[in-house]
N, C-alpha and C positions, 0 to 999 in steps of 0.2 A: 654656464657652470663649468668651474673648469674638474676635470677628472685626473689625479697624480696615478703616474705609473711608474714599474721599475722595472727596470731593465736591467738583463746579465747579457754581455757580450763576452763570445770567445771567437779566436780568429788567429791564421798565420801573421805575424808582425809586419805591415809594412806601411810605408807613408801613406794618411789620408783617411784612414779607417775612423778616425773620432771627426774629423768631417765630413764621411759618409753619413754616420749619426745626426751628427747636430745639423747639417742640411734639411734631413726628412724631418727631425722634432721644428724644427724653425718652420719648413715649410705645409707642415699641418697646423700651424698655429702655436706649437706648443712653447714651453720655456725650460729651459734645463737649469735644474734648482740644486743638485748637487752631484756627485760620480769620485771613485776609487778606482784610477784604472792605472795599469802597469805591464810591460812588459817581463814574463817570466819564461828563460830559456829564448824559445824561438817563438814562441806563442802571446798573444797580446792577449790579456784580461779583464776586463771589468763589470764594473757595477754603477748606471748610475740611474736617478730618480728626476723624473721632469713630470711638469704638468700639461695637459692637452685640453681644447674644447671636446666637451662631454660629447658633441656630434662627431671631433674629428678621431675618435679615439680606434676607431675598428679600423680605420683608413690607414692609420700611424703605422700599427701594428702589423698590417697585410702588407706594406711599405719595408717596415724592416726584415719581414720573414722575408724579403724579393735579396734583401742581403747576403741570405745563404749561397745565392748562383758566384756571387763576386769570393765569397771563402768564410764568410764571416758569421756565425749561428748568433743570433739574435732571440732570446724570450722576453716576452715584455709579461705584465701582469698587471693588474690593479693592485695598487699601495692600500692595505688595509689599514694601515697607521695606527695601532691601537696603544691604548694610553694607558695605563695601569694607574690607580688615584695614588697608589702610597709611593711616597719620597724613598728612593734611593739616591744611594752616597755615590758616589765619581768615588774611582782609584782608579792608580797605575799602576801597573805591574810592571814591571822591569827583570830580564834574565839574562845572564851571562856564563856561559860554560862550553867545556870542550863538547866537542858534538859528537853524540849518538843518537841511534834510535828510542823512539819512545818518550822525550821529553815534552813534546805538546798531549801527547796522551794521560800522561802521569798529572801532569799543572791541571788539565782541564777536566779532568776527571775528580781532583780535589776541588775546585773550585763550581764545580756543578757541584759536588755532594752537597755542599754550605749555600744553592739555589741563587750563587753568584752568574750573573749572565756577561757575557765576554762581548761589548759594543764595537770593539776593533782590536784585530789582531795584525802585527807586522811581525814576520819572522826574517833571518838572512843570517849565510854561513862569511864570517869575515874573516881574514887570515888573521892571528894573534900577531903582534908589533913584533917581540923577541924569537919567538921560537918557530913563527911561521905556520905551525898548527892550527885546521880549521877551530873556529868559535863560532856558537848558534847562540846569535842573541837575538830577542823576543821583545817587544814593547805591545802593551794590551789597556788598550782602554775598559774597564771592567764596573758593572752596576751590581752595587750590595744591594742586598733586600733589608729593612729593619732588622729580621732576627739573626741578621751575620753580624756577630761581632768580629771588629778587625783584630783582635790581638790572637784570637783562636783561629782565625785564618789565617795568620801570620807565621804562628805558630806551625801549624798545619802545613803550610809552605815551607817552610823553611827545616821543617824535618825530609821534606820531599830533596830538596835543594841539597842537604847534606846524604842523598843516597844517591844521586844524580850528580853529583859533585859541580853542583854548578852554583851562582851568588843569584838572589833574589831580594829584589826592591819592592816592597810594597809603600805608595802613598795616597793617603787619602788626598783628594783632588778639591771636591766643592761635593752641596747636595744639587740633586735635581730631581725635579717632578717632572718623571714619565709617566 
């Protein structure tokens, strides 16, 4: 039986460290089913999810805490996967503005009121083309619940977006059953 696990990696950036990983998950049996991993600043990040034999799984784990000696802090956990029966909508959210403080705070704080849940988030400050000034733009994979209507979140947003001074994309994507 196989048992899914997930794991958060943090660590100093340097070559070799996601084949530190996928060494121990290969050689306890397991499979690496999927991972978000990037370097931010000097520091390396991620997240990913594999499966192990249910025997090998306390083994994996004691394997990759032995990673903290080399720099690298490793938490594994059991993937509890849970499924919620009623259909949620896919959207994207998309933002673009000069950057300050407080813009993911503001977005996610509307978009939890309305019991929207945020499936991935990427942020990044890019210089603007003409004037050379930072830009913080945002792209969010984001699951409506039934009782969010998108035109009142839209709305919602987009009053946020005009006190923030920044442009906001919302689109509806596909449905999915989670």
């Amino acid at each position: 039986m196989q048992s899914p696990l997930i794991m958060t990696v943090l660590g100093r950036d340097r070559t070799g460290l996601v084949e530190s990983i996928a060494r121990l998950v290969s050689e306890h049996g397991g499979n690496w089913l999927e991972s978000r991993m990037c370097r931010l600043g000097g520091e390396f990040a991620g997240i990913v999810r594999v499966t192990v034999p249910a025997t090998n799984q306390a083994a994996l784990t004691a394997a990759l805490q032995q990673l903290e000696e080399v720099g690298l802090s490793v938490l594994a956990r059991p993937d509890a996967q849970v499924h919620p029966h009623a259909a949620r909508r896919v959207t994207t959210l998309e933002l673009v503005g000069h950057d300050r403080p407080g813009i993911v705070r503001q977005i996610t704080r509307a978009l939890a009121a309305q019991g929207v849940n945020v499936e991935e988030l990427s942020t990044e400050l890019v210089s603007a083309p003409m004037s050379g000034e930072m830009l913080f733009k945002a792209r969010a994979t984001l699951l409506l619940p039934e009782a969010c209507e998108l035109p009142a979140l839209r709305q919602e947003l987009e009053k946020i977006a005009s006190d923030l001074m920044v442009d906001v994309t919302l689109a509806e994507a596909a449905t999915a059953a989670h």
